[in-house]
ZANU-328437 format. One record per atom (N, C-alpha, C): residue in three letters; y, z, x. Coordinates in steps of 0.05 Angstrom, whole numbers, plus 5000, padded with zeros to 4 digits. Last residue first. Example, Ala and Ser with C-alpha at 12.3 -4.5 7.8 and 13.67 -1.06 7.14 Angstrom:
+------+-------+------+------+
: code : north :   up : east :
+------+-------+------+------+
:  SER :  4955 : 5142 : 5257 :
:  SER :  4979 : 5143 : 5273 :
:  SER :  5001 : 5157 : 5258 :
:  ALA :  4886 : 5156 : 5264 :
:  ALA :  4910 : 5156 : 5246 :
:  ALA :  4934 : 5156 : 5264 :
+------+-------+------+------+
% end
This chain:
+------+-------+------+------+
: code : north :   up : east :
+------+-------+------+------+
:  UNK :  2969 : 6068 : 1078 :
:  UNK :  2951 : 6084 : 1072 :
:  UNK :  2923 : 6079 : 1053 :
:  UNK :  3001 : 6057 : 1149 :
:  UNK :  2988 : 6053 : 1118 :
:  UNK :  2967 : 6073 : 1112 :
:  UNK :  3034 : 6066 : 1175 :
:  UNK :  3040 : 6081 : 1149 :
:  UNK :  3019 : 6077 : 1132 :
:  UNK :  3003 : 6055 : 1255 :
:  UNK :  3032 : 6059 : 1220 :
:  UNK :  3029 : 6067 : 1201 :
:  UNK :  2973 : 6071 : 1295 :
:  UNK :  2963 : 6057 : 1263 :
:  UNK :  2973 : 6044 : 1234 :
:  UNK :  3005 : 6070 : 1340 :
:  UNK :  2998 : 6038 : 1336 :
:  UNK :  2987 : 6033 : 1301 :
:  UNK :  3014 : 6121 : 1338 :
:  UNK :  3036 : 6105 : 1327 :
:  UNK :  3025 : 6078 : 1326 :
:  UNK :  2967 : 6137 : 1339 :
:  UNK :  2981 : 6144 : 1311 :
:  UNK :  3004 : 6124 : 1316 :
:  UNK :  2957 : 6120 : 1398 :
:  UNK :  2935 : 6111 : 1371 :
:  UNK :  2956 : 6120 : 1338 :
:  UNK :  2997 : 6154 : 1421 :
:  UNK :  2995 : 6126 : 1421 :
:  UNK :  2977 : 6106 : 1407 :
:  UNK :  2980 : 6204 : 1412 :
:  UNK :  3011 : 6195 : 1397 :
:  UNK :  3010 : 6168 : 1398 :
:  UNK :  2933 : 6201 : 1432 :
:  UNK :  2934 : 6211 : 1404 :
:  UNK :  2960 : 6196 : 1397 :
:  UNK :  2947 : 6200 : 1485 :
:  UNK :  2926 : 6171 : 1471 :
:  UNK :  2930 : 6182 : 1440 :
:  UNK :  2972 : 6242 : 1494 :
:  UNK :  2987 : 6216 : 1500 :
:  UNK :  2974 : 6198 : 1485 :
:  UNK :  2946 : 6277 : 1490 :
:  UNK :  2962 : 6274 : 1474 :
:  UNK :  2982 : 6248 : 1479 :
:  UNK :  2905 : 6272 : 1541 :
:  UNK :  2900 : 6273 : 1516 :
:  UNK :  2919 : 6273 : 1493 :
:  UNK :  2944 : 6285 : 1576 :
:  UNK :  2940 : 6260 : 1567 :
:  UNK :  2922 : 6254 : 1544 :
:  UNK :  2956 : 6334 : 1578 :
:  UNK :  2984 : 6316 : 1568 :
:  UNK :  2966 : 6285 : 1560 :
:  UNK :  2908 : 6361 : 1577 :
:  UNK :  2914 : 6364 : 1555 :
:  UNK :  2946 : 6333 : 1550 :
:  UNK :  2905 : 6341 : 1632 :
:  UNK :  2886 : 6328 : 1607 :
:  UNK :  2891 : 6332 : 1587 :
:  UNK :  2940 : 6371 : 1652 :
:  UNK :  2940 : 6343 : 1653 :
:  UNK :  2933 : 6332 : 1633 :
:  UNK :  2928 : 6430 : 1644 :
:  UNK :  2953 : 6413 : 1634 :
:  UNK :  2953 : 6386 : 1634 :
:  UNK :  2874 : 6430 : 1676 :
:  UNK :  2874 : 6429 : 1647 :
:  UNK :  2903 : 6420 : 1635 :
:  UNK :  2850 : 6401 : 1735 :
:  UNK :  2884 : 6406 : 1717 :
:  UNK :  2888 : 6405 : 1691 :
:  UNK :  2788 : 6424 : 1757 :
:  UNK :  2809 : 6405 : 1748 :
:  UNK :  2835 : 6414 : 1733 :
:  UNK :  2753 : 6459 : 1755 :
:  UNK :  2768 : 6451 : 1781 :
:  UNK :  2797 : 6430 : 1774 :
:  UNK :  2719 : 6480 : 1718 :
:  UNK :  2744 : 6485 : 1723 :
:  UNK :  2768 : 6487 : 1742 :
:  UNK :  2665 : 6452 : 1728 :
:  UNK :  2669 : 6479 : 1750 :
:  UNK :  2704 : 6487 : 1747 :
:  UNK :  2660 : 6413 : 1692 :
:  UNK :  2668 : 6415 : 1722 :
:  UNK :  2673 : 6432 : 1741 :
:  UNK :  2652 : 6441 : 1649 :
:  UNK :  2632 : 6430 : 1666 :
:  UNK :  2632 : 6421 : 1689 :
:  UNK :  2710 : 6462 : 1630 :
:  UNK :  2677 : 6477 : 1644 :
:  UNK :  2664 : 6466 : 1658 :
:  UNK :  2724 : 6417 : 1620 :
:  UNK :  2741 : 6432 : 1643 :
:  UNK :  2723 : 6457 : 1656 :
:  UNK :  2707 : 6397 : 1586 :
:  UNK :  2701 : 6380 : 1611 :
:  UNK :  2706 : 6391 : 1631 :
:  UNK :  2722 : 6422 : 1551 :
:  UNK :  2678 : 6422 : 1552 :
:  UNK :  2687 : 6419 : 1580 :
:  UNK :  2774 : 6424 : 1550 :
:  UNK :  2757 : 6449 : 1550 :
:  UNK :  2728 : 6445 : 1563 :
:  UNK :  2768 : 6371 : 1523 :
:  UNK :  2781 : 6382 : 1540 :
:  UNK :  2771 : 6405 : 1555 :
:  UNK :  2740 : 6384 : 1472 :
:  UNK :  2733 : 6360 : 1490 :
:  UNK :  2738 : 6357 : 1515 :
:  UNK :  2770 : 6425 : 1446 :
:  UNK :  2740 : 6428 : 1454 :
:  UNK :  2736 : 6402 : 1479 :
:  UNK :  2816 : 6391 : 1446 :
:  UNK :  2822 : 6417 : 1463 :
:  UNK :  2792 : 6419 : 1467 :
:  UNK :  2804 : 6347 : 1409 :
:  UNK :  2808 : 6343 : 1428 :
:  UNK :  2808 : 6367 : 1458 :
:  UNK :  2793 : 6368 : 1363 :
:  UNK :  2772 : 6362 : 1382 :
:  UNK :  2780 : 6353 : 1403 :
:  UNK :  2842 : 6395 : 1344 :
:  UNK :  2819 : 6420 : 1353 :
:  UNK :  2802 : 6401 : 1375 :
:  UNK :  2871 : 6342 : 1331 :
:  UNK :  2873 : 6349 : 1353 :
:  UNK :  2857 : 6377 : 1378 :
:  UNK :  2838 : 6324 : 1294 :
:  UNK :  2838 : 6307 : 1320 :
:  UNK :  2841 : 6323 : 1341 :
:  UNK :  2853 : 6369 : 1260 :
:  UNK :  2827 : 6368 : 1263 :
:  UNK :  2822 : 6357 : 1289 :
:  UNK :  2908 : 6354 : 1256 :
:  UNK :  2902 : 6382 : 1265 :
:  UNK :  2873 : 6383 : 1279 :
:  UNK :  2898 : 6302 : 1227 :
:  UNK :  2916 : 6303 : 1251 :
:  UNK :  2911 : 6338 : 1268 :
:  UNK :  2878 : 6326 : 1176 :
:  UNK :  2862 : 6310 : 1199 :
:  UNK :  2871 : 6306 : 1222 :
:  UNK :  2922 : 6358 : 1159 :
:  UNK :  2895 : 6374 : 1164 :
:  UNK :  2878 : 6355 : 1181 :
:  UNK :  2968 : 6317 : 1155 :
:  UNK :  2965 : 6353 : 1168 :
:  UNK :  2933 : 6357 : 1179 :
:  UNK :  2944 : 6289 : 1113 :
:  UNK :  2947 : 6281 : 1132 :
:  UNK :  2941 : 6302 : 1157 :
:  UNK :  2942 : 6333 : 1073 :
:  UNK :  2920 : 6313 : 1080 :
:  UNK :  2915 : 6305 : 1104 :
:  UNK :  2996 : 6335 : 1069 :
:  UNK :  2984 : 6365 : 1075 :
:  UNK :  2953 : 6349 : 1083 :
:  UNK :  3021 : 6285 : 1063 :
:  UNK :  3023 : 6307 : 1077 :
:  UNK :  3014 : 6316 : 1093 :
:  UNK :  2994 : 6278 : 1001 :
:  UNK :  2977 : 6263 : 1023 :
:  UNK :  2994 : 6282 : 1051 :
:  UNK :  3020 : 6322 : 0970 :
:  UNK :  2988 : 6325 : 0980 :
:  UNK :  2972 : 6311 : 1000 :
:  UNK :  3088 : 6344 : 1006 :
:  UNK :  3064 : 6325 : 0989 :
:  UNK :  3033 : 6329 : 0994 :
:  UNK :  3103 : 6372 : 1047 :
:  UNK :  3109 : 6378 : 1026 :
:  UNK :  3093 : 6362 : 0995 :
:  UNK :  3065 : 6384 : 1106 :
:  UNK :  3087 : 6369 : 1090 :
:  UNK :  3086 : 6386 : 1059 :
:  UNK :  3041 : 6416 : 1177 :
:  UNK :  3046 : 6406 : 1146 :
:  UNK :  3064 : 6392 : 1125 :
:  UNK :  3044 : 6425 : 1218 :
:  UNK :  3048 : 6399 : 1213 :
:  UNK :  3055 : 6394 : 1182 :
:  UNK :  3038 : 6478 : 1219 :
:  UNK :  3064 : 6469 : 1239 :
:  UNK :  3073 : 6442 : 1233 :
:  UNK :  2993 : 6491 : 1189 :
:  UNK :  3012 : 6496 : 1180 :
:  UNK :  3036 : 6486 : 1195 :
:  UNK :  2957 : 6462 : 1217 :
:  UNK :  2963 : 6458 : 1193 :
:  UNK :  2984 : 6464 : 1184 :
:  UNK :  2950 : 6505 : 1274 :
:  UNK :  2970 : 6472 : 1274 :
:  UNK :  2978 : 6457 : 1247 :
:  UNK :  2932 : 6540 : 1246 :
:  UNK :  2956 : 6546 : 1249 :
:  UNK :  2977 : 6516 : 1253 :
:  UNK :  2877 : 6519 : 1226 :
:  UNK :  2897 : 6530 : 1207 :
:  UNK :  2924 : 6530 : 1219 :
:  UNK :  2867 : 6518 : 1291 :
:  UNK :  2866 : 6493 : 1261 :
:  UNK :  2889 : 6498 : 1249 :
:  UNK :  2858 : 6576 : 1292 :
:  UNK :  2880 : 6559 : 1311 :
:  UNK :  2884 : 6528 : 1298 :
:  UNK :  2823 : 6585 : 1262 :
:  UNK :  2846 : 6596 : 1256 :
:  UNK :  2865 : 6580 : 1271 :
:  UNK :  2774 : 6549 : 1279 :
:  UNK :  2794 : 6545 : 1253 :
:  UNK :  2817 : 6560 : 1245 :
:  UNK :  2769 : 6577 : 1323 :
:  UNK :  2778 : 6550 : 1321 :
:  UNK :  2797 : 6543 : 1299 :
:  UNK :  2741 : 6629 : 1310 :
:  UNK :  2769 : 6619 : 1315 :
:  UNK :  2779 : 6599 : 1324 :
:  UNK :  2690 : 6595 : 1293 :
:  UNK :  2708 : 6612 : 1269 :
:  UNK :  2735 : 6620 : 1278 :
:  UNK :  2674 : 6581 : 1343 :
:  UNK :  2681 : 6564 : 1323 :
:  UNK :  2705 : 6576 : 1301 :
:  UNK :  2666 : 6643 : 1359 :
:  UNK :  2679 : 6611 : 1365 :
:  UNK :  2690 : 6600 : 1352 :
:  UNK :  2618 : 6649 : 1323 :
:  UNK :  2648 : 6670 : 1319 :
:  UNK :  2671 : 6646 : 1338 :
:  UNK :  2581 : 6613 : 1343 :
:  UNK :  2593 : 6612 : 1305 :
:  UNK :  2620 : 6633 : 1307 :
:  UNK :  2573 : 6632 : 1394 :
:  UNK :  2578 : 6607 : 1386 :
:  UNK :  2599 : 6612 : 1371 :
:  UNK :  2553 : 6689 : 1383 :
:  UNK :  2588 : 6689 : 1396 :
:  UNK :  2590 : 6663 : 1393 :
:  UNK :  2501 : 6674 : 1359 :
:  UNK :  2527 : 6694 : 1335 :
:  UNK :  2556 : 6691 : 1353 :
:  UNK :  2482 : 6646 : 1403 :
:  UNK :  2478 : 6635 : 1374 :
:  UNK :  2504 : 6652 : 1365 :
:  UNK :  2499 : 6648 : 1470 :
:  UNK :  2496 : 6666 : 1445 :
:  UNK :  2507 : 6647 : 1411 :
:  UNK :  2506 : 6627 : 1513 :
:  UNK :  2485 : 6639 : 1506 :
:  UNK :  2484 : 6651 : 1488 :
:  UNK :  2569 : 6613 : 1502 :
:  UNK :  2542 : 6599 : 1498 :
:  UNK :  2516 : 6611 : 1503 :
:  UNK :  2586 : 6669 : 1515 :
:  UNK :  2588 : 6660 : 1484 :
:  UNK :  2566 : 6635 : 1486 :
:  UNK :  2585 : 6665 : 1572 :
:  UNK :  2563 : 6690 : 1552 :
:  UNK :  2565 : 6679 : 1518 :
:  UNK :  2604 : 6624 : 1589 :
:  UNK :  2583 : 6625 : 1596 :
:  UNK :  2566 : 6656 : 1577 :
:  UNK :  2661 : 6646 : 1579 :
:  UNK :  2647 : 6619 : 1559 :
:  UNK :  2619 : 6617 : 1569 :
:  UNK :  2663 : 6685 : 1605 :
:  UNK :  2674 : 6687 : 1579 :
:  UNK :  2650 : 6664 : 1569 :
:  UNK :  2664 : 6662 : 1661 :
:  UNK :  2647 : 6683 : 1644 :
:  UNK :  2644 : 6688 : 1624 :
:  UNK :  2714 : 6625 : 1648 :
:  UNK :  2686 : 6619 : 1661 :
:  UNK :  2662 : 6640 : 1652 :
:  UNK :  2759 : 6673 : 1639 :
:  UNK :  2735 : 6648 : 1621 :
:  UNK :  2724 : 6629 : 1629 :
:  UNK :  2758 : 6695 : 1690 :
:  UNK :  2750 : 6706 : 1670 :
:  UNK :  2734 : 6684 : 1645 :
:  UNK :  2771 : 6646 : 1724 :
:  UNK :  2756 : 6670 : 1732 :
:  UNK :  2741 : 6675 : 1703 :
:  UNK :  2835 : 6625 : 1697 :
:  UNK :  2804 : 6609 : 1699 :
:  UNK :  2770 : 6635 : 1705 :
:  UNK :  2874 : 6636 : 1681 :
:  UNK :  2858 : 6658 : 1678 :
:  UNK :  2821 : 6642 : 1683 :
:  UNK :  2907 : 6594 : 1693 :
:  UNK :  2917 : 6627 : 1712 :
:  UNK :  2894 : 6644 : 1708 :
:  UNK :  2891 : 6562 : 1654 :
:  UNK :  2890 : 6564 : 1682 :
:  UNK :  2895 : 6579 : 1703 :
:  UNK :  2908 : 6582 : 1607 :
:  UNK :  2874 : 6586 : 1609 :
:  UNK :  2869 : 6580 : 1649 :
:  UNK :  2959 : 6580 : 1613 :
:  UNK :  2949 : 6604 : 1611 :
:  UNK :  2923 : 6599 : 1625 :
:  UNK :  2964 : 6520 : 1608 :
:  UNK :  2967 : 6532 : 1640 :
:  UNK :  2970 : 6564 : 1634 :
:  UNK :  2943 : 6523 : 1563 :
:  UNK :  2924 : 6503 : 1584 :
:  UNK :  2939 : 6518 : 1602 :
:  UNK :  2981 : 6539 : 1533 :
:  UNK :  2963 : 6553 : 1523 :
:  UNK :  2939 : 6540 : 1545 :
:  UNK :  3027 : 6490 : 1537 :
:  UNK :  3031 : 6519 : 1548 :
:  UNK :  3001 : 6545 : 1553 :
:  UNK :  2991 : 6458 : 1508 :
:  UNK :  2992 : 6454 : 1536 :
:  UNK :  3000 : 6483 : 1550 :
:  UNK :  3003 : 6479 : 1456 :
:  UNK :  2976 : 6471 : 1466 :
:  UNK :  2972 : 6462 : 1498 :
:  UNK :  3065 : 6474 : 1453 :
:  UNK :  3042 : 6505 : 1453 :
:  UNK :  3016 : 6495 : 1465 :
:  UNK :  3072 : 6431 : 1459 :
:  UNK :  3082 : 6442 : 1475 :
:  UNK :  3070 : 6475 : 1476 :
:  UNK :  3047 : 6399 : 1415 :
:  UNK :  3033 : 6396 : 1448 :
:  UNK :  3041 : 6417 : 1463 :
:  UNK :  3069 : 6424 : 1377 :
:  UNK :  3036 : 6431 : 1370 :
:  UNK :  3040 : 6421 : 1403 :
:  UNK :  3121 : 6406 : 1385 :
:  UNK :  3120 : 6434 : 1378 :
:  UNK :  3080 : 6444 : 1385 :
:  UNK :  3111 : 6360 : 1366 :
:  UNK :  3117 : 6362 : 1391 :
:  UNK :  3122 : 6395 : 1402 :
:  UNK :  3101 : 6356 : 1319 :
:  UNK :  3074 : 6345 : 1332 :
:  UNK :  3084 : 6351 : 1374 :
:  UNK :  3154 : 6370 : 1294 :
:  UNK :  3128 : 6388 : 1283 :
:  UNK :  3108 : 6385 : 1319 :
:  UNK :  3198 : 6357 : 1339 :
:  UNK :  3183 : 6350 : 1314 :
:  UNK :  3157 : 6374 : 1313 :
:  UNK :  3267 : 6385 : 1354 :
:  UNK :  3231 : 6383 : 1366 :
:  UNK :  3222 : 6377 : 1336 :
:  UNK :  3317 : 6393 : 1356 :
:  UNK :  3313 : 6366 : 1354 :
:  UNK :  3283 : 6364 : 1355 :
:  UNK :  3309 : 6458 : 1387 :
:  UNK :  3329 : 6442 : 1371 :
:  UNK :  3319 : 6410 : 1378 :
:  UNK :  3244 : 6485 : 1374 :
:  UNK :  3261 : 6473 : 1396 :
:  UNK :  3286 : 6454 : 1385 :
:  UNK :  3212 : 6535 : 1335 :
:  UNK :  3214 : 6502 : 1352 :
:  UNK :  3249 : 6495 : 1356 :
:  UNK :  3167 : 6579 : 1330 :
:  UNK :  3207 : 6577 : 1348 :
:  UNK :  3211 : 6551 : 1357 :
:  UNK :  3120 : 6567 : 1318 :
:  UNK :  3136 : 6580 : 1302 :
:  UNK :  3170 : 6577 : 1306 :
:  UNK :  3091 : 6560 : 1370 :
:  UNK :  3098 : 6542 : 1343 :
:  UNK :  3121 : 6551 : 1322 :
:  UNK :  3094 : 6605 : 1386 :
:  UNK :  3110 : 6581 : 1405 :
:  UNK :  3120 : 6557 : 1375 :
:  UNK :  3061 : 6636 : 1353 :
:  UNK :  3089 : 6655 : 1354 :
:  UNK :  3110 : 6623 : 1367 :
:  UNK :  3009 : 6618 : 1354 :
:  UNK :  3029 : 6615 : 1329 :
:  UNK :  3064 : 6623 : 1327 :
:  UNK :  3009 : 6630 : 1412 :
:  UNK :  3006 : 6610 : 1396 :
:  UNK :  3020 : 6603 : 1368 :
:  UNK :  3000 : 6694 : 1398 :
:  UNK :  3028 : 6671 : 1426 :
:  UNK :  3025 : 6641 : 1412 :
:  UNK :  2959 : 6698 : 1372 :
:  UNK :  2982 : 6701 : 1360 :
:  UNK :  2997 : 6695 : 1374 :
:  UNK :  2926 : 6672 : 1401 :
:  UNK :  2924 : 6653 : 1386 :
:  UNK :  2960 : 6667 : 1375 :
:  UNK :  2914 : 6713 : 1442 :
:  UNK :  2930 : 6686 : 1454 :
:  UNK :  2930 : 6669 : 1422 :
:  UNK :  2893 : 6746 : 1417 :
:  UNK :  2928 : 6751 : 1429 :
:  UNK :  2939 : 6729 : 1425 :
:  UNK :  2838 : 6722 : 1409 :
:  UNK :  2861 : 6728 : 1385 :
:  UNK :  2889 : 6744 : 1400 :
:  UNK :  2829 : 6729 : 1462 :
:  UNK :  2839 : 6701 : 1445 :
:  UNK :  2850 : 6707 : 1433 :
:  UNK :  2814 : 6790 : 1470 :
:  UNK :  2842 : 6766 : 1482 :
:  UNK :  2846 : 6744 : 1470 :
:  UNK :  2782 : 6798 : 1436 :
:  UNK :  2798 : 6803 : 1433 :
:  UNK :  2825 : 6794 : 1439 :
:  UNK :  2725 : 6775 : 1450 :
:  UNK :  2747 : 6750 : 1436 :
:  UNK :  2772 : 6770 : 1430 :
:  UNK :  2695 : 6807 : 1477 :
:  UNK :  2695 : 6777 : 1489 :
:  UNK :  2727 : 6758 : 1477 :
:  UNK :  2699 : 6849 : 1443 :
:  UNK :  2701 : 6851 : 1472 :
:  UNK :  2698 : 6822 : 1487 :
:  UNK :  2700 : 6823 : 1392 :
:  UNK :  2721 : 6838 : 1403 :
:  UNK :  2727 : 6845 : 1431 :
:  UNK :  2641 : 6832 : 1376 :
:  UNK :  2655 : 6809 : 1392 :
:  UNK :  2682 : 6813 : 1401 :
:  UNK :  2631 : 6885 : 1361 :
:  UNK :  2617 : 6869 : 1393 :
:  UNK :  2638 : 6850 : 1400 :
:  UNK :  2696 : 6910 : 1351 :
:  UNK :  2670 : 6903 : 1342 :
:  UNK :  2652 : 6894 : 1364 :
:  UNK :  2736 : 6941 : 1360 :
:  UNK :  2730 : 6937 : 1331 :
:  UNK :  2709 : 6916 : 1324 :
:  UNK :  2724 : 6988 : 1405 :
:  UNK :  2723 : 6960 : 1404 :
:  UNK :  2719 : 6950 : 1374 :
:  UNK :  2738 : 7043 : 1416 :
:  UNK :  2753 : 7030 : 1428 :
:  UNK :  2753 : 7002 : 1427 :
:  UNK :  2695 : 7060 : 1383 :
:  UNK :  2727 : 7078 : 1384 :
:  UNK :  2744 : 7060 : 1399 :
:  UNK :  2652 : 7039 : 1390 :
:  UNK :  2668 : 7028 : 1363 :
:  UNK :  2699 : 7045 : 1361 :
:  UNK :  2635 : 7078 : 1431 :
:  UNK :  2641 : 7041 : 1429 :
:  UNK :  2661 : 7028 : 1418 :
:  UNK :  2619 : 7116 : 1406 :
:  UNK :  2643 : 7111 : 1427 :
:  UNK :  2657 : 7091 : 1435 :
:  UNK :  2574 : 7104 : 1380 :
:  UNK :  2598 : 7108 : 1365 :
:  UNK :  2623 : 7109 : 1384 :
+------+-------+------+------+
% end
């Protein structure tokens, strides 16, 4: 019971800090930049949120090495994925149903891209320049959307 006085749950002690970092997150998105588009608002948090994870390399190295050993910290993962989803949904969103359609697969690209990012940035021993990969990972994104055009 002493536990639960200071941790609102098991996972809490692994994922408490994310969920900070997700509300900085929503908070960057949120204050966009005179002349800034939605999609430029989503890199500039999502990169800002790469040279956090890089100051804190140490820790989530450990971090991510106990959640993969674990089936229930996986799925709680995941499950804040989709809040951080949700939040780029909402930064992109429109006012029409294709829009909000749109929003949600452009959001989706871009969750897999940060996992994809992320995987590589573990497996390498987090030696590498998570800002980079994240800029260039959004480089091939803006340059695949703009080559696809309007159609629908």
């Amino acid at each position: 019971s002493t536990f639960f006085r200071y941790f609102e749950s098991k996972e809490s002690v692994l994922f408490g800090e994310l969920q900070e970092r997700l509300e900085r997150f929503r908070d960057q998105l949120a204050q966009r930049r005179d002349g800034e588009t939605p999609i430029q608002a989503v890199r500039r948090a999502c990169l800002d949120m790469a040279r956090v994870y890089m100051e804190n390399r140490e820790l989530l190295v450990v971090r991510h090495r106990i959640i993969r050993a674990s089936r229930t910290l996986t799925g709680h993962d995941a499950q804040l994925d989709e809040a951080w989803e949700a939040a780029i949904v909402e930064t992109l969103g429109g006012g029409t149903a294709q829009q909000c359609r749109d929003a949600m697969l452009l959001a989706g690209a871009i969750i897999g891209m940060i996992r994809s990012g992320l995987r590589d940035w573990y497996d390498n021993g987090t030696r590498g320049d998570l800002v980079s990969v994240g800029a260039r990972a959004f480089e091939l994104l803006e340059a695949s959307v703009g080559a696809g055009g309007d159609s629908e």
